[in-house]
DOTI-975188 format. One record per residue (C-alpha): residue number from 1; residue in one letter; x, y, z. Coordinates in pm, whole numbers. Each point is the difference from the previous one (the first is absolute). Layout:
(atom NUM; 'A'; (X; Y; Z))
...
***
This chain:
(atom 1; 'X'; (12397; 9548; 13109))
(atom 2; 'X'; (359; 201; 16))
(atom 3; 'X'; (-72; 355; 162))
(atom 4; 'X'; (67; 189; -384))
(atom 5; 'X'; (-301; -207; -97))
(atom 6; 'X'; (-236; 83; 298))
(atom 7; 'X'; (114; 378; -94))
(atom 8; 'X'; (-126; -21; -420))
(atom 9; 'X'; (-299; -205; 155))
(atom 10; 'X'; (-114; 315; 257))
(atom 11; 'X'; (67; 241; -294))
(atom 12; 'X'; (-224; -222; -244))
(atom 13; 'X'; (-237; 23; 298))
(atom 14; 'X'; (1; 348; 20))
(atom 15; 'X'; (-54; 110; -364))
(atom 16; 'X'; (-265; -219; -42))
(atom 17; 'X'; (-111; 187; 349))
(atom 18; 'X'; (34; 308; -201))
(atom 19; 'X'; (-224; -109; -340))
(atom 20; 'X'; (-267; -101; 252))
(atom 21; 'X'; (-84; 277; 230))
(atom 22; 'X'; (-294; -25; 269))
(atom 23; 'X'; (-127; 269; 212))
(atom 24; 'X'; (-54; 33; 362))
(atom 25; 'X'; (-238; -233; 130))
(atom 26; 'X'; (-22; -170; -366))
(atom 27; 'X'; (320; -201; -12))
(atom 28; 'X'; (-178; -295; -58))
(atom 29; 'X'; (214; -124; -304))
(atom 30; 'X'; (320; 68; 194))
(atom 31; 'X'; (-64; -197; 292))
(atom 32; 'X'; (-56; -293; -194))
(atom 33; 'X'; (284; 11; -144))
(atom 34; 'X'; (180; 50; 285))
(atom 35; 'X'; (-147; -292; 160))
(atom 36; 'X'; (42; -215; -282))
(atom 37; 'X'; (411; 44; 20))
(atom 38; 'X'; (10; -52; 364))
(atom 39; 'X'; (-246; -306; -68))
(atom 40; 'X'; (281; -118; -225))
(atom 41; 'X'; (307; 83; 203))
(atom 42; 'X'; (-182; -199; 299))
(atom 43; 'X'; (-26; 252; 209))
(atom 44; 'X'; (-277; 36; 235))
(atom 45; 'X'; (-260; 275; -26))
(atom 46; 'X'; (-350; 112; 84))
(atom 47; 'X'; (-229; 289; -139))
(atom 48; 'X'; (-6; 283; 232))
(atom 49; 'X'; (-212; 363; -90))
(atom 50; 'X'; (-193; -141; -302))
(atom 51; 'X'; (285; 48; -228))
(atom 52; 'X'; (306; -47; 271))
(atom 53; 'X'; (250; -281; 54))
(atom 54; 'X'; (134; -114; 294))
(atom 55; 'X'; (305; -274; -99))
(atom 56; 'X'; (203; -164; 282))
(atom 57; 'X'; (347; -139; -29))
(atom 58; 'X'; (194; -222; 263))
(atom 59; 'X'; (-308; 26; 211))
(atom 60; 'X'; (142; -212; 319))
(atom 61; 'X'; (295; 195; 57))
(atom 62; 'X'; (-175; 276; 216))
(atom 63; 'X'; (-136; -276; 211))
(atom 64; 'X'; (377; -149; 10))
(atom 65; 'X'; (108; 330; 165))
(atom 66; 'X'; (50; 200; -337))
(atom 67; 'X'; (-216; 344; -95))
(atom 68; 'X'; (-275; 44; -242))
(atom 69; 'X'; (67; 260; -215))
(atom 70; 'X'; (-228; 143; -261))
(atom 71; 'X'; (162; 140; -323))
(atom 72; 'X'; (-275; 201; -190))
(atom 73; 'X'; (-122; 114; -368))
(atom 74; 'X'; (-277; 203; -110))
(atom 75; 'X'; (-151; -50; -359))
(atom 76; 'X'; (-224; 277; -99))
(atom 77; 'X'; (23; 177; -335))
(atom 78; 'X'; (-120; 358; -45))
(atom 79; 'X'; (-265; 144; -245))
(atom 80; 'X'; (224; 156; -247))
(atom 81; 'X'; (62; -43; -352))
(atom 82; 'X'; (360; -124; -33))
(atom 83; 'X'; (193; 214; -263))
(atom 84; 'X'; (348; -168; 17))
(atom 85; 'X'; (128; -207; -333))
(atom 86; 'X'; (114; -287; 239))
(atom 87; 'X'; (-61; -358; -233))
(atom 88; 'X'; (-212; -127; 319))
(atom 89; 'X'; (-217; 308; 58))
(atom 90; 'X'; (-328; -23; 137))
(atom 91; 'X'; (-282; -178; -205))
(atom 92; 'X'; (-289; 153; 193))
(atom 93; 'X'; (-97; 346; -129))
(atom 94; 'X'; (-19; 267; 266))
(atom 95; 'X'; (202; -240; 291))
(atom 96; 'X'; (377; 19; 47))
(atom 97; 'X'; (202; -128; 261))
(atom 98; 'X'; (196; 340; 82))
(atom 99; 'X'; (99; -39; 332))
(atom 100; 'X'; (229; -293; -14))
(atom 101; 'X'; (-218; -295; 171))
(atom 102; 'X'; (11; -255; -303))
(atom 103; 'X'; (414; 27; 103))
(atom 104; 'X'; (-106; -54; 408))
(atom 105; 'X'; (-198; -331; -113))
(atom 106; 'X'; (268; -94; -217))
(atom 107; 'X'; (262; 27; 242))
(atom 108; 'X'; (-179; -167; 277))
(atom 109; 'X'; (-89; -312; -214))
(atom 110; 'X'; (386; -19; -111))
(atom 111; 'X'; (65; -18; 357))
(atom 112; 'X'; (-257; -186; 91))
(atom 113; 'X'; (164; -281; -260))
(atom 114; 'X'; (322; 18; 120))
(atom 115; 'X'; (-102; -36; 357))
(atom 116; 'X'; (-253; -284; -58))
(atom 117; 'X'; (363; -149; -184))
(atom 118; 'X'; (216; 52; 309))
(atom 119; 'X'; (-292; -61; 278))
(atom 120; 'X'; (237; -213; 181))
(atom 121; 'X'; (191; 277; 39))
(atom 122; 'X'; (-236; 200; 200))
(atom 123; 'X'; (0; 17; 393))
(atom 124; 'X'; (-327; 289; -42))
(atom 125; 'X'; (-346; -108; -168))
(atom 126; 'X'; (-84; 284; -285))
(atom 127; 'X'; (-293; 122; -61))
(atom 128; 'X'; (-83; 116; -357))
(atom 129; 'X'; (-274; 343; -9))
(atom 130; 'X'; (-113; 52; -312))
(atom 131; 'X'; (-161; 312; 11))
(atom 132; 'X'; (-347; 137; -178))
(atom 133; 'X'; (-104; 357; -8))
(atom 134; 'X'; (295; 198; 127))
(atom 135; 'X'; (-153; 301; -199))
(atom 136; 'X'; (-231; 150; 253))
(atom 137; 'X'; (-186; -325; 42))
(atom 138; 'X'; (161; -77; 349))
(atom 139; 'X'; (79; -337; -117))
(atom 140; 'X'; (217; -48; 265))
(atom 141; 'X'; (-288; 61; 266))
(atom 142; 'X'; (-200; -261; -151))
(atom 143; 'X'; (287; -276; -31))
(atom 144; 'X'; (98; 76; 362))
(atom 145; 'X'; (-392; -40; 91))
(atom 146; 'X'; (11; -302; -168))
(atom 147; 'X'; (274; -144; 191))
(atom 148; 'X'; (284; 54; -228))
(atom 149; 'X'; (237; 103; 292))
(atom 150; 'X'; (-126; -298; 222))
(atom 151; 'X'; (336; -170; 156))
(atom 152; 'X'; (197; 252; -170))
(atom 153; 'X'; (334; 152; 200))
(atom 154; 'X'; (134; 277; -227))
(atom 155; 'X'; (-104; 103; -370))
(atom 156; 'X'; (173; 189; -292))
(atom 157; 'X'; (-96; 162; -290))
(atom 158; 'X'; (206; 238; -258))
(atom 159; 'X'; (-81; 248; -287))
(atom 160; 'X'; (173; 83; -293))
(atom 161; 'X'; (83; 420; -18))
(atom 162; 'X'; (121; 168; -345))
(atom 163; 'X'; (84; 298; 211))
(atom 164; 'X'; (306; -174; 115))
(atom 165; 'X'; (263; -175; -204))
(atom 166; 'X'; (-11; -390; 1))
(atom 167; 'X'; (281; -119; 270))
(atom 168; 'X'; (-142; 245; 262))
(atom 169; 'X'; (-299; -63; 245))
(atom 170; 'X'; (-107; 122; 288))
(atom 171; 'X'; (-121; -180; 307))
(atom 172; 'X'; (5; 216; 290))
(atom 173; 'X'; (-109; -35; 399))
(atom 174; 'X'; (-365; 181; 21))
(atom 175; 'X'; (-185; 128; -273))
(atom 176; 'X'; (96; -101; -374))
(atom 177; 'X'; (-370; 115; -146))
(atom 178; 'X'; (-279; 269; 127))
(atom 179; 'X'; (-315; -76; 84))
(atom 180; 'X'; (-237; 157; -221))
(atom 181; 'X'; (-392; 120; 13))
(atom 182; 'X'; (-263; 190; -233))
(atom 183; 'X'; (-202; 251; 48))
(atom 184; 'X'; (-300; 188; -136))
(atom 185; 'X'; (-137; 327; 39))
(atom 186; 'X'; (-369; 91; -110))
(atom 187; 'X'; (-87; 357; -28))
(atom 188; 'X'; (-391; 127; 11))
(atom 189; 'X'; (-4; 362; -117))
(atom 190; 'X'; (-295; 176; -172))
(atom 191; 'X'; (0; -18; -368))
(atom 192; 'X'; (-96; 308; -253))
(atom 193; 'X'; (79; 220; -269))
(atom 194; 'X'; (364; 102; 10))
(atom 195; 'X'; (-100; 345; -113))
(atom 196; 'X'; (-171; 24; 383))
(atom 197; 'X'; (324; -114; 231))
(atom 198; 'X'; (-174; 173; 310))
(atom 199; 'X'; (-371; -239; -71))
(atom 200; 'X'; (255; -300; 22))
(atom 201; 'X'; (219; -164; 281))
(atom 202; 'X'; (281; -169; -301))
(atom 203; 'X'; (165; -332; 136))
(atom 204; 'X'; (199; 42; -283))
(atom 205; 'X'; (166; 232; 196))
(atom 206; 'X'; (15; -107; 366))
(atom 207; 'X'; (177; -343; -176))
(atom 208; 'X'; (259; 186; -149))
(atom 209; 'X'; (51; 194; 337))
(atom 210; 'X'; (-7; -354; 146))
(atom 211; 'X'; (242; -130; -212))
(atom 212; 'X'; (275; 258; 47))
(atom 213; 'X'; (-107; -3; 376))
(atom 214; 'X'; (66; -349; 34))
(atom 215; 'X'; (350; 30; -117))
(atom 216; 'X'; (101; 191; 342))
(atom 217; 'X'; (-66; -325; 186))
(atom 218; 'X'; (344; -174; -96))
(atom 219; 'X'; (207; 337; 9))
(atom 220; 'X'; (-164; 109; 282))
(atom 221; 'X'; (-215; -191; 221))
(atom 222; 'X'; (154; -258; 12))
(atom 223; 'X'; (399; -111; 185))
(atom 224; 'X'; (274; -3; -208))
(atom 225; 'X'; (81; -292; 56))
(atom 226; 'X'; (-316; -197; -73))
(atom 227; 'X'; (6; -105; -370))
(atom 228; 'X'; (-355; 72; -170))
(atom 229; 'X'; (-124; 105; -318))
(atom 230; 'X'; (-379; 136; -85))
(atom 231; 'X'; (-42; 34; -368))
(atom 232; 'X'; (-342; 134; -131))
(atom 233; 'X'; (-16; -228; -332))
(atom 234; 'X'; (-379; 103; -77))
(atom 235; 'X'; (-192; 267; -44))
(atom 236; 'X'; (-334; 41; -236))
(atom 237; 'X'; (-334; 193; 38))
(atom 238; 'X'; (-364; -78; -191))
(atom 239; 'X'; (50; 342; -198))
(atom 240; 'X'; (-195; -69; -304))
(atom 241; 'X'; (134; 297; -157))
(atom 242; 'X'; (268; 257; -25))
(atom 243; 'X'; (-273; 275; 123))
(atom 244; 'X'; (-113; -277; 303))
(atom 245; 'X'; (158; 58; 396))
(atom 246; 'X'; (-69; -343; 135))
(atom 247; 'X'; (-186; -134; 262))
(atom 248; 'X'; (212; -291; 94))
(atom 249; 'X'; (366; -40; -61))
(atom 250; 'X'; (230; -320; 102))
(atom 251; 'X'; (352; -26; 155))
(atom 252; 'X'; (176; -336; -8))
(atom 253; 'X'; (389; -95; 115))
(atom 254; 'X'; (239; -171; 156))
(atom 255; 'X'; (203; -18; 329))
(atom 256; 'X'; (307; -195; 121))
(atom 257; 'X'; (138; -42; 298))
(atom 258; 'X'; (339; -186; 164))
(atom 259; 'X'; (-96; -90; 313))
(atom 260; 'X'; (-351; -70; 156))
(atom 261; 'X'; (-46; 256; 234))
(atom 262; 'X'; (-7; 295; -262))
(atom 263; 'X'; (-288; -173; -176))
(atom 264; 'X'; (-284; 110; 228))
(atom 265; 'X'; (206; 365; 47))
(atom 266; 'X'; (-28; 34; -396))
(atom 267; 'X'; (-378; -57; 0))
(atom 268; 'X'; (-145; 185; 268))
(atom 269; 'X'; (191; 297; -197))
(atom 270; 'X'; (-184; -91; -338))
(atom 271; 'X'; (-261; 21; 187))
(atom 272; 'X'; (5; 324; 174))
(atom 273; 'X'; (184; 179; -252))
(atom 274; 'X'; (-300; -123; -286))
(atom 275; 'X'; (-288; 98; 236))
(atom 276; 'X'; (149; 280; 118))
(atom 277; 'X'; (99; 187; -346))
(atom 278; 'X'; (-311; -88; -127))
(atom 279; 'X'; (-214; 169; 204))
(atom 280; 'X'; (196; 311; -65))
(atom 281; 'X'; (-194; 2; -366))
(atom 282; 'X'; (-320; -77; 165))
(atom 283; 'X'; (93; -349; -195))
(atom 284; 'X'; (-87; -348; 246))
(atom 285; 'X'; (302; -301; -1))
(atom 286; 'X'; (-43; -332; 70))
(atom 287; 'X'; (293; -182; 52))
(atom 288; 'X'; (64; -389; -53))
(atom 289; 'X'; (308; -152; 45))
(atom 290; 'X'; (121; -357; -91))
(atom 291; 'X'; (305; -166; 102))
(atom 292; 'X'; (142; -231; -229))
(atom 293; 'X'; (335; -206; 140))
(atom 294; 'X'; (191; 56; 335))
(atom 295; 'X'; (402; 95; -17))
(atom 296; 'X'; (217; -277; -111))
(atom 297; 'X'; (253; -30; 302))
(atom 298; 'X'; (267; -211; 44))
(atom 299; 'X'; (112; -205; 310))
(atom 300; 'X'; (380; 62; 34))
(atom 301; 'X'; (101; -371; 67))
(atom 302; 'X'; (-147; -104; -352))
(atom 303; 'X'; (111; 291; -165))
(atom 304; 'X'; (362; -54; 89))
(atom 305; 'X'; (-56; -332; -89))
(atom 306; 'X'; (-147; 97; -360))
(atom 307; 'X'; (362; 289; -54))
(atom 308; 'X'; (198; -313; 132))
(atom 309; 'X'; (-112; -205; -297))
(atom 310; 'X'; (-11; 319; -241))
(atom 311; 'X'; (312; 102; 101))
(atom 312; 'X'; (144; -383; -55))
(atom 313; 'X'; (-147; 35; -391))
(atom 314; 'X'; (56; 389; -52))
(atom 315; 'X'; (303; 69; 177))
(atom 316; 'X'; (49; 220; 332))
(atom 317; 'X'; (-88; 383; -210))
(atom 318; 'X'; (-382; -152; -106))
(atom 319; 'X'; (-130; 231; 222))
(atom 320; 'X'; (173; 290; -103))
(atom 321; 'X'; (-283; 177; -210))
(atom 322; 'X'; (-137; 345; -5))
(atom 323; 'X'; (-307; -38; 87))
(atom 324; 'X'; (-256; 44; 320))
(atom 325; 'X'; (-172; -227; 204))
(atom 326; 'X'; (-294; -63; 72))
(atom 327; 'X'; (-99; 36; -344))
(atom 328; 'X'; (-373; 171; -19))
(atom 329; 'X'; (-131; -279; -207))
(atom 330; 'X'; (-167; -282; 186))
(atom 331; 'X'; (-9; -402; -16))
(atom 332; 'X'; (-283; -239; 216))
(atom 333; 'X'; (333; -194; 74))
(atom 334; 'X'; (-57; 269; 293))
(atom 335; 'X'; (-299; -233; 145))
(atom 336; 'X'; (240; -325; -10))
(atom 337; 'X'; (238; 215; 232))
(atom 338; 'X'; (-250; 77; 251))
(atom 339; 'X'; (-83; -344; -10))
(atom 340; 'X'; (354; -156; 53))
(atom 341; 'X'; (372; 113; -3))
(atom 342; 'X'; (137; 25; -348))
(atom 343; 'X'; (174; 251; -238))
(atom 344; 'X'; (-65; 167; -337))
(atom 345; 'X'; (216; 125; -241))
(atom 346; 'X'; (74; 213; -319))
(atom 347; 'X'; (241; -125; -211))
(atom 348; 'X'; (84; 205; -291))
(atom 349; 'X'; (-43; -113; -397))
(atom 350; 'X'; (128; 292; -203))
(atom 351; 'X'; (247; -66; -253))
(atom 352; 'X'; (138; 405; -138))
(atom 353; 'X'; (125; -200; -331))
(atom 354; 'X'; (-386; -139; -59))
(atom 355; 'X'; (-308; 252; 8))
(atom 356; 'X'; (-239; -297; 42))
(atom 357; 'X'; (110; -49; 374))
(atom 358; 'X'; (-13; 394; 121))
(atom 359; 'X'; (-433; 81; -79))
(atom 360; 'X'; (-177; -27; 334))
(atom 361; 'X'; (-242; -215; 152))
(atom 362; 'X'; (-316; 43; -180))
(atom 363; 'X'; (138; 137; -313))
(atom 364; 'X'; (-110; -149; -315))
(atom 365; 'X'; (345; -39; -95))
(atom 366; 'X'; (109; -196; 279))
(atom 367; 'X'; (215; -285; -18))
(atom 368; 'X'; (79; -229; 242))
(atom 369; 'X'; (417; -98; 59))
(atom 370; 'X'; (-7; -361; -36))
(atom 371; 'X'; (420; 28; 166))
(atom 372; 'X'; (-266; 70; 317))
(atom 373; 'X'; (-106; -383; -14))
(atom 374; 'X'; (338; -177; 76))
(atom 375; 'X'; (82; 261; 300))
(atom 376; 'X'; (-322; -68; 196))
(atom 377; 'X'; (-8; -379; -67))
(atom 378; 'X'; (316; 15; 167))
(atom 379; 'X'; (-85; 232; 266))
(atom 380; 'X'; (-320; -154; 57))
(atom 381; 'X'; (216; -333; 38))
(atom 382; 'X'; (260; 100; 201))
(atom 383; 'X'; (-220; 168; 216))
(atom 384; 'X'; (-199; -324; 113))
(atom 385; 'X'; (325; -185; 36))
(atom 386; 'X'; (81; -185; -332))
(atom 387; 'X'; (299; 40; -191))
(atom 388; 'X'; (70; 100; -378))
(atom 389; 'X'; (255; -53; -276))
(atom 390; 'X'; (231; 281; 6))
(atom 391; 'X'; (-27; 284; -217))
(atom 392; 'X'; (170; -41; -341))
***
């Protein structure tokens, strides 16, 4: 199959991806499918995670002095109801895939093809990940518990960004992504008629206090140069009634962090500054916090090897975008990376002559560049070690 072919099979791939979106830990449907093509391009797999795929290409090279390196996709959809006009738009009411993974799937099975094509090119055995519940379902825990990473020397993964224009990406040394946690505050107060403040201790109240008080830990507890964001996202009471001060009122959020050490920092303020301002109102906190995924770091010797290959496709100014890293979003690629060396990049889809490509990740109007597919099937080649046609 001529590479242009391989390219309108991986976008066929990924709208039917797109009318058939599965959510995390549910991507039962998608697996099989996935399986079934690799079954039929004769490349070796096994089930990994329930609803993961491990496939392995050119598996004797690593033991012939080559690497193994692990190229990865995730393939979650998200439980929103798709509002975009697109002919191949979801078929599942309430499920969309808004954040661009039916394009990572697609773009690793195109590759996938075309290296299973040229295996005799390869001096490295590949590994394949394909990826379930990247959407807060530490799927990438569970495939590395399962042995996904077994024999594996470096791994790879990418995500599409509207926020940057397609030919740019960036892949830098460090942290690409923040790690990220939740937390919840509950608030015990003494409930009553709102006519009596004085017979009442209102957690409505201490929250609110708590919620502008927790804004001083960025801006002023904290370095300047730790990047960290707490956002209160939360906040309800069991008033039954405009008349009603509460006995109980809830605070929920979110933090993100760059680096590791400003996780535990970032808690312990939650914390104190929760417990602390409630008992100013005569109002008791308890404080649970949850971490979710660590930072997504990159190991410089991959990394430059990922802008070496971007650069080759994009040209030397691909990095030349206005935009800050780490970016305070946050990707379980992060556990692969503690795992093994590897890099993760960004590599920008927006188009400023077509809308479609410019809503965010997680927008109902999202759209998915499918000029994205080519570039990473050739990245993703190059970066293993096998050649492709030249750009026309």
């Amino acid at each position: 199959m001529q590479w242009q072919e391989i390219i309108k099979v991986a976008t066929q791939m990924r709208h039917w991806f797109h009318q058939h979106p599965e959510l995390t830990w549910q991507e039962e449907n998608t697996a099989e499918r996935i399986r079934q093509v690799l079954t039929d391009w004769g490349i070796e797999w096994r089930a990994c995670a329930t609803f993961g795929t491990v496939g392995v290409i050119a598996p004797n090279m690593k033991q012939e002095g080559g690497k193994n390196i692990a190229l990865r996709a995730d393939m979650d959809a998200l439980p929103i109801e798709e509002t975009s006009e697109v002919e191949f738009a979801s078929t599942v009411e309430g499920k969309m895939h808004a954040c661009g993974h039916d394009g990572h799937m697609a773009a690793l099975l195109g590759t996938a093809l075309w290296l299973k094509q040229n295996e005799s090119q390869l001096t490295n055995s590949v590994t394949l990940l394909f990826q379930p519940a990247e959407e807060g379902g530490h799927g990438a825990l569970k495939m590395i518990e399962d042995g996904a990473l077994e024999g594996v020397d470096e791994v790879y993964g990418w995500h599409n960004w509207p926020a940057m224009e397609f030919g740019t990406a960036v892949c830098p040394d460090g942290a690409v992504m923040s790690g990220n946690g939740a937390f919840e505050i509950q608030l015990e107060g003494i409930g009553g008629h709102a006519s009596q403040p004085e017979t009442c201790r209102d957690p409505l109240l201490a929250g609110a206090a708590i919620s502008l008080n927790l804004q001083q830990i960025v801006s002023r507890r904290m370095p300047p140069q730790a990047a960290t964001v707490v956002s209160v996202t939360q906040f309800e009471t069991d008033s039954s009634a405009s008349n009603v001060t509460p006995q109980t009122a809830r605070l929920a959020g979110s933090l993100r962090f760059s680096e590791p050490q400003w996780y535990e920092p970032l808690t312990q303020l939650i914390e104190q500054i929760a417990e602390d301002t409630a008992k100013t109102y005569g109002v008791h906190a308890q404080v649970k916090i949850k971490p979710y995924y660590p930072a997504t770091i990159n190991h410089a010797l991959p990394a430059g090897h990922f802008r070496k290959v971007l650069q080759n496709e994009l040209g030397e100014g691909f990095s030349n975008v206005d935009m800050a890293v780490p970016i305070m979003a946050s990707e379980d690629f992060s556990y692969y990376l503690r795992e093994r060396p590897g890099a993760f990049a960004l590599i920008g889809m927006a188009d400023s002559e077509a809308q479609a490509y410019q809503y965010a990740c997680h927008h109902p109007n999202y759209q998915f560049n499918d000029h994205l597919l080519e570039l990473v099937m050739r990245s993703f080649c190059q970066i293993v070690g096998v050649d492709v046609p030249k750009k026309a």
